[in-house]
C-alpha positions in Angstrom: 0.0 0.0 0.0 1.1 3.7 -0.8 1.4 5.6 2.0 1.7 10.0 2.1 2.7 10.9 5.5 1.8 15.1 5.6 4.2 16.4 8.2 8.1 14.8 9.4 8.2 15.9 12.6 8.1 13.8 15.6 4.8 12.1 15.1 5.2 11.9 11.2 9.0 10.8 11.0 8.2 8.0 13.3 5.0 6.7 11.8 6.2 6.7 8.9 9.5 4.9 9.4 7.4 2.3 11.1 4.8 1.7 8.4 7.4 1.3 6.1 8.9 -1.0 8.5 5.0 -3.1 8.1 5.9 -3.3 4.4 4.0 -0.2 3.5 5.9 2.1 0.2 5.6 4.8 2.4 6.5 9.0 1.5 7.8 11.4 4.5 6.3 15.0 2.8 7.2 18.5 4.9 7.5 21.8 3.2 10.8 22.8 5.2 13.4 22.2 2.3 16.4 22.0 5.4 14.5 19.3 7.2 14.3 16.9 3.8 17.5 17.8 3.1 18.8 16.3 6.0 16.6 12.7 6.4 17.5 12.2 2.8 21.4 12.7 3.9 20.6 10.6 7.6 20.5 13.4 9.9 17.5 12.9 12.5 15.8 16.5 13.0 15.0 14.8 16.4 16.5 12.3 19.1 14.2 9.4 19.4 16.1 6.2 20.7 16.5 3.9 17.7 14.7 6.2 15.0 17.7 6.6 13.1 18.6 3.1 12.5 15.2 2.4 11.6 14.5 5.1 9.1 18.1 4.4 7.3 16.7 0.5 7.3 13.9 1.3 5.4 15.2 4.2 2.9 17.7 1.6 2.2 15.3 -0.9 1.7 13.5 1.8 -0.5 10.1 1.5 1.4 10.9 5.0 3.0 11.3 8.4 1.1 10.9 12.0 1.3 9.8 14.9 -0.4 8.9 18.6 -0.3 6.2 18.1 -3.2 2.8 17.4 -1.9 1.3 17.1 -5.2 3.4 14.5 -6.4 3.8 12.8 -3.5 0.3 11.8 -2.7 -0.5 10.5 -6.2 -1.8 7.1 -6.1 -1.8 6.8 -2.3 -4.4 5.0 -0.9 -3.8 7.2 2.3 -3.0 10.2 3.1 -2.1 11.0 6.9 -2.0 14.7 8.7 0.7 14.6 10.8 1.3 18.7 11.3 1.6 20.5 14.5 -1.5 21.5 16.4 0.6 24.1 19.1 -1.6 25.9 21.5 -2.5 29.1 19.5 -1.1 32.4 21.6 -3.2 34.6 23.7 -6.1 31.8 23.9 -4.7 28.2 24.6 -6.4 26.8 21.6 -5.2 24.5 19.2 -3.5 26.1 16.2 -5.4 24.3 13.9 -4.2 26.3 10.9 -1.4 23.9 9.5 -4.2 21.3 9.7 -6.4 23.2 7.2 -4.0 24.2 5.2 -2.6 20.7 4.2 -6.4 19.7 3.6 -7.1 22.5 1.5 -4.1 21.4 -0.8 -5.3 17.8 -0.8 -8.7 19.1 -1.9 -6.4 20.6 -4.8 -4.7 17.6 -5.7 -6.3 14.5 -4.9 -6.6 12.0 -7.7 -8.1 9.0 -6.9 -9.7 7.7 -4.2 -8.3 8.1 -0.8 -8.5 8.1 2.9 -7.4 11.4 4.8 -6.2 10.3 8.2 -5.7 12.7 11.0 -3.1 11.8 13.3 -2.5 15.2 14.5 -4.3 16.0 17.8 -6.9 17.8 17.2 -9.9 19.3 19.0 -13.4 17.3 18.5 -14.8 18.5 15.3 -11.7 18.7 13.4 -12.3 16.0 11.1 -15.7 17.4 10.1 -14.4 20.5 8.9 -11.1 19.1 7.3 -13.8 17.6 4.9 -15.6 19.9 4.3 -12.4 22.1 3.4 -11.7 19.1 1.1 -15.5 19.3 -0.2 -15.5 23.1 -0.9 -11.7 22.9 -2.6 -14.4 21.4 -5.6 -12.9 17.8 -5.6 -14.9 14.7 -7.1 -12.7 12.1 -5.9 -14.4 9.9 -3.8 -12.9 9.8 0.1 -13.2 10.0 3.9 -11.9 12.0 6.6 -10.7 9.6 9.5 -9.5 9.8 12.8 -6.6 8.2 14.2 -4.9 9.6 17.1 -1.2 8.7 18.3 -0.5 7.4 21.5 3.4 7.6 21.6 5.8 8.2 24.1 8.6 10.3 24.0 11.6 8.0 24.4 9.4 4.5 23.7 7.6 5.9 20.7 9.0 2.9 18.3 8.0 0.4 20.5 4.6 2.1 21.3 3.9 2.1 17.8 4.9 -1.4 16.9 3.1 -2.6 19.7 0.6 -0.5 21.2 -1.5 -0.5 24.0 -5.1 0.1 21.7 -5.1 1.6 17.9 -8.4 4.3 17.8 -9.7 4.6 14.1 -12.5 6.8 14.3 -15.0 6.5 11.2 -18.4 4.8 10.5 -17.5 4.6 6.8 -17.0 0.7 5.8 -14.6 1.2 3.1 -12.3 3.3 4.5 -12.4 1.2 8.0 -11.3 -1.3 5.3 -8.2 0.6 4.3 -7.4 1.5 7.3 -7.1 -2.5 8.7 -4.9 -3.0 5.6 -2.7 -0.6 6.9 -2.5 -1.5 10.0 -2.7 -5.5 8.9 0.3 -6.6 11.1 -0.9 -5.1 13.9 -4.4 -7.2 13.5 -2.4 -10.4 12.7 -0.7 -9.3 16.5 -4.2 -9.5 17.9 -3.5 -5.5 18.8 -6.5 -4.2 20.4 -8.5 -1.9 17.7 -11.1 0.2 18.4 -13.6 1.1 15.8 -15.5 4.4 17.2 -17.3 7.6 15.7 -14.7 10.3 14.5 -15.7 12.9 17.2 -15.1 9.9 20.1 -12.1 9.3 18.6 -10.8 12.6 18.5 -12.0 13.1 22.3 -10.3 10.3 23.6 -6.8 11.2 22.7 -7.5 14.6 24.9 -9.4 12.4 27.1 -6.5 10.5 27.9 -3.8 12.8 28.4 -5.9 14.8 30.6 -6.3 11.7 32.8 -2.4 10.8 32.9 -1.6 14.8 33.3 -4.4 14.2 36.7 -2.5 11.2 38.0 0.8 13.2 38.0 -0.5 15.9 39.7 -2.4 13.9 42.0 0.5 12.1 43.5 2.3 15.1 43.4 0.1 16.6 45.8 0.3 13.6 47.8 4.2 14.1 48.3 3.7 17.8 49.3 1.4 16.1 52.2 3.8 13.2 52.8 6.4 15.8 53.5 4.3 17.6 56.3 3.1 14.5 57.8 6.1 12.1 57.7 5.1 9.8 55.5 7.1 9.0 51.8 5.3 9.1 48.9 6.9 6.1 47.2 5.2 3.5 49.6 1.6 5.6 49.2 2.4 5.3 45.7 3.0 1.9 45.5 0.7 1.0 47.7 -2.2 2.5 46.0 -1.3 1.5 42.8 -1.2 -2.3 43.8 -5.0 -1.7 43.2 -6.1 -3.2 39.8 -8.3 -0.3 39.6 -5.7 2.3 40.3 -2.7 1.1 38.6 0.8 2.5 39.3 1.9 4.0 35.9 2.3 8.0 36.5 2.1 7.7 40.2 5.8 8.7 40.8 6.0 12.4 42.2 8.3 15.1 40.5 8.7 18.6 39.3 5.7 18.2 37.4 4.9 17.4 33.5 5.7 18.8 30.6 6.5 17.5 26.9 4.8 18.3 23.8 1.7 17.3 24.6 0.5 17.3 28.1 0.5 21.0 28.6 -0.6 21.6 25.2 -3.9 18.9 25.1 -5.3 20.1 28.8 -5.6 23.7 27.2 -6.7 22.6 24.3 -9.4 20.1 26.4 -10.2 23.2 28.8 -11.0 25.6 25.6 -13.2 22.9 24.0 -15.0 22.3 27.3 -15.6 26.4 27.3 -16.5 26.6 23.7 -19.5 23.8 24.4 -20.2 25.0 27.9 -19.5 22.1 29.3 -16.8 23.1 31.8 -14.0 20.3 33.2 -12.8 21.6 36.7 -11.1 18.9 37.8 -8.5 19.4 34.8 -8.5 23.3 35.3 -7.5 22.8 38.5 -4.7 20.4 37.2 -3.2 22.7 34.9 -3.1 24.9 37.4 -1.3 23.3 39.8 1.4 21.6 37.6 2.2 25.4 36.3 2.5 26.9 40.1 4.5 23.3 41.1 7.4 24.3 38.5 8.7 27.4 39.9 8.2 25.4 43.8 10.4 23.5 43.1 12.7 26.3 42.5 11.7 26.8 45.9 12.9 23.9 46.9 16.1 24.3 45.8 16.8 27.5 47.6 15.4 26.0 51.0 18.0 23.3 50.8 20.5 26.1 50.3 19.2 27.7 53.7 16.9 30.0 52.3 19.7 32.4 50.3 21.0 31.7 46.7 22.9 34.5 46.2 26.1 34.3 44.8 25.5 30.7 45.1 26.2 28.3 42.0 24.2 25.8 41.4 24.5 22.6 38.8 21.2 21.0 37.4 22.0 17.8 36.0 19.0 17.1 33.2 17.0 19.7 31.3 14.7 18.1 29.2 11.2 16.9 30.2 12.0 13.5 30.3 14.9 11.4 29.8 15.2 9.4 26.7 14.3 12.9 24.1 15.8 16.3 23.4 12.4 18.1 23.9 12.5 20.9 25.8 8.5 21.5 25.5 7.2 22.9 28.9 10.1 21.5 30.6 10.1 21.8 34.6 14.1 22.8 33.9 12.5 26.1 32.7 10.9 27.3 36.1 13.3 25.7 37.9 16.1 27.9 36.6 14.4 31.1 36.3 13.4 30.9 39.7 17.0 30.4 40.6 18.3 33.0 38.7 15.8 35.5 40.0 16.9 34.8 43.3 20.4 35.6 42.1 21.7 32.1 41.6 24.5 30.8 39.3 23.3 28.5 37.1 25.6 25.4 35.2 23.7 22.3 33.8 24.4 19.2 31.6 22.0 17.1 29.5 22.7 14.2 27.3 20.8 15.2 24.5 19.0 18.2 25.6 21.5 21.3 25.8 21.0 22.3 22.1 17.9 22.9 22.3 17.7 24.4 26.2 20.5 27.2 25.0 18.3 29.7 23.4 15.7 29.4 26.5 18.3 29.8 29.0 20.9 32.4 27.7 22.1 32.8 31.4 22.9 29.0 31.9 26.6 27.8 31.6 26.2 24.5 29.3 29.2 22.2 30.3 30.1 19.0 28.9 29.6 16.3 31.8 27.2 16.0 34.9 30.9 16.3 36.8 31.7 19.2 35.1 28.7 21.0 36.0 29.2 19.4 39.9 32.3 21.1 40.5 32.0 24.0 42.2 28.6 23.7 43.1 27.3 25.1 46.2 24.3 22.6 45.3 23.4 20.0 43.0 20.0 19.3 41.7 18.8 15.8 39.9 16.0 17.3 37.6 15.5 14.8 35.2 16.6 10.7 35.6 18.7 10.2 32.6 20.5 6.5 33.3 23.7 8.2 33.1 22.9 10.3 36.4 21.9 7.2 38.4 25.5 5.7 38.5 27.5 8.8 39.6 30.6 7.9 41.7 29.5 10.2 44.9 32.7 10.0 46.3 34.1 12.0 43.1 30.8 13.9 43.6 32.1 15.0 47.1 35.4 16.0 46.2 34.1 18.2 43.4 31.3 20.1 45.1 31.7 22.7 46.7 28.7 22.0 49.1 27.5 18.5 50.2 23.7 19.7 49.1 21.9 17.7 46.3 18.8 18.1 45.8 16.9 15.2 43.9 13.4 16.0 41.8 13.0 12.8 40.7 13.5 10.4 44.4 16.3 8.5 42.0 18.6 7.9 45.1 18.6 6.1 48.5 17.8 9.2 51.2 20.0 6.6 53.9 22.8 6.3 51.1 23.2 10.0 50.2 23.0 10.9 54.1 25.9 7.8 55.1 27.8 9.5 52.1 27.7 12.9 54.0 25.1 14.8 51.9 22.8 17.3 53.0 19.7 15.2 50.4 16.4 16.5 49.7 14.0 14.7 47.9 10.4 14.9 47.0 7.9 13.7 49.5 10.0 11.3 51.7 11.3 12.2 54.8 
């Protein structure tokens, strides 16, 4: 089957490379010339553990190719997938839904043959209906269907998540594209993958349904820590021991800075204007986004209380910038509050991340970017753990002590033992254990 994939970003790119890798003949369009011109010379536009090998496999192979030329691309493909950005829109949190339209109101220009439009993009509900009739109005005769087909992929896991995923949602009540859309997702079926087969507004609800529940989780537990800490308890036993319950579950039960990434912050506004627009208003997830924004800069906080209240003139080394470890997204990162609030409370700031420095530099002109997590250490009045990259699990804390210039670390992510960093002779603050 001929594939178009419209959009080689992070979603596209990896799609794409992994329908090839089903067998699919499979095209990789985006109108940023630079971009192309780097996957067709091997260069990843993102970091995405094992995304390079894969895509080189299957250009290789020639299943996988790219293109700047939408028109040409998409001739003869059975389906065509949106794969653009939806960013919240400024001033109002919506979803920019203007690359969206834009790539349907060409495909209403050039569409050929019969075809199934396939928005993978996250989009508000309604979306879909007005991508067709964009693709109606554009004065088209070609027979096709607008379908919904959200991504569930992880940052860091997004090749496996793809290849085996936890549901697939195809949202149409059209029979023949449902029919093209099992072909291409055929050796997922043969897998016995769990498909759902729902209306295209469901479908476009659930992917904001969804994130809005794992965005509530995080926030729940983190709320939970700030109450371990006044009472004496430690989060990581309430965690566990609530998420022993089948109806609970412990994924995103681990307490932190808070989320960010790409989609998270981006899909609860997006969830909270939609809820507004249809006066149907969802406080629970207003109150979540409001929380996770003010727990950010606390944990700035944080850092200055283990520091005895003053940060002035006082340097201090974050190891890990990006959201999450495993990506070079910088997207809403807790890193960001973090450090303005230390520099606003006159703090030296020097930080490492593995992947995530390029990126960081332009939002954090006042950091000092160094080329290890020891670099960064030495001379620091503190040291903060702010994301859990495996590298910063195995630190030899003995060279840790020699470098720093305090014995403070502060840990946002409860990676190490609070009885092994105290035996050590640190001053170790963690979130919500005691």
């Amino acid at each position: 089957m001929k594939i178009a994939m419209v959009g080689s970003g992070y979603v596209g790119l990896v799609s794409g490379a992994c329908l090839a890798d089903f067998g699919h003949d499979v095209v990789c369009i985006d109108k940023d010339e630079s971009k192309i011109a780097r996957l067709l010379d091997g260069v990843m536009p993102i970091f995405e553990p094992g995304l390079a090998e894969l895509v080189g496999t299957n250009v290789r192979a020639g299943r996988l190719t790219f293109s700047t030329d939408l028109a040409s691309a998409i001739d003869g493909a059975q389906a065509i997938f949106i794969a653009v950005g939806t960013p919240s829109r400024r001033g109002d949190g919506h979803a920019d839904l203007s690359y969206v339209y834009a790539v349907a109101q060409e495909l209403g220009e050039h569409i050929k043959t019969p075809v199934v439009v396939v928005t993978k993009s996250t989009v508000p509900v309604g979306t879909g209906d007005e991508v067709e009739r964009i693709i109606r109005d554009s004065g088209t005769d070609v027979k096709f269907a607008v379908v919904s087909n959200p991504e569930f992929l992880r940052e860091g896991a997004a090749i496996g998540d793809f290849k085996r995923p936890d549901r697939i949602v195809i949202g149409t009540e059209e029979e023949w594209a449902q029919g093209v859309m099992k072909e291409v997702y055929r050796p997922l079926f043969l897998n016995k993958a769990p498909i759902l087969f729902t209306s295209r507004r469901s479908s476009e609800l659930i992917k904001y349904a969804a994130n809005a529940f794992l965005a509530t989780k995080i926030t729940f537990i983190n709320e939970m820590a700030d109450l371990c800490e006044k009472v004496g308890a430690d989060v990581q036993d309430v965690s566990r021991g609530i998420g022993l319950d089948g109806r609970i579950g412990s994924k995103f039960l681990h307490a932190g800075p808070g989320y960010g990434g790409s989609c998270f912050p981006k899909d609860t506004l997006a969830l909270l204007k939609t809820a507004e627009d249809y006066n149907s208003p969802v406080r629970l997830v207003e109150a979540v986004v409001k929380v996770n924004d003010s727990r950010k800069r606390a944990m700035g906080r944080k850092v200055i209380e283990a520091l005895g209240g003053e940060a002035r003139g006082k340097r201090v080394a974050l190891l890990g910038l990006t959201f999450k470890p495993n990506t070079d997204d910088m997207r809403d990162a807790p890193s960001i509050a973090v450090v303005q609030t230390l520099l606003d409370a006159g703090a030296e700031v020097v930080a490492y991340d593995p992947e995530g420095m390029e990126a960081a530099a332009p939002m954090m002109p006042a950091v000092r970017m160094v080329e290890s997590a020891y670099a960064a250490i030495e001379g620091a009045d503190a040291i903060v753990l702010v994301t859990e990259w495996d590298a910063f699990r195995a630190l030899d804390f003995g060279r840790v002590k020699g470098l720093a210039k305090g014995p403070v670390i502060v840990d946002l992510r409860n990676v190490y033992d609070p009885a092994e960093m105290r035996d050590a002779g640190f001053s170790y603050t963690s979130v919500g254990r005691p």
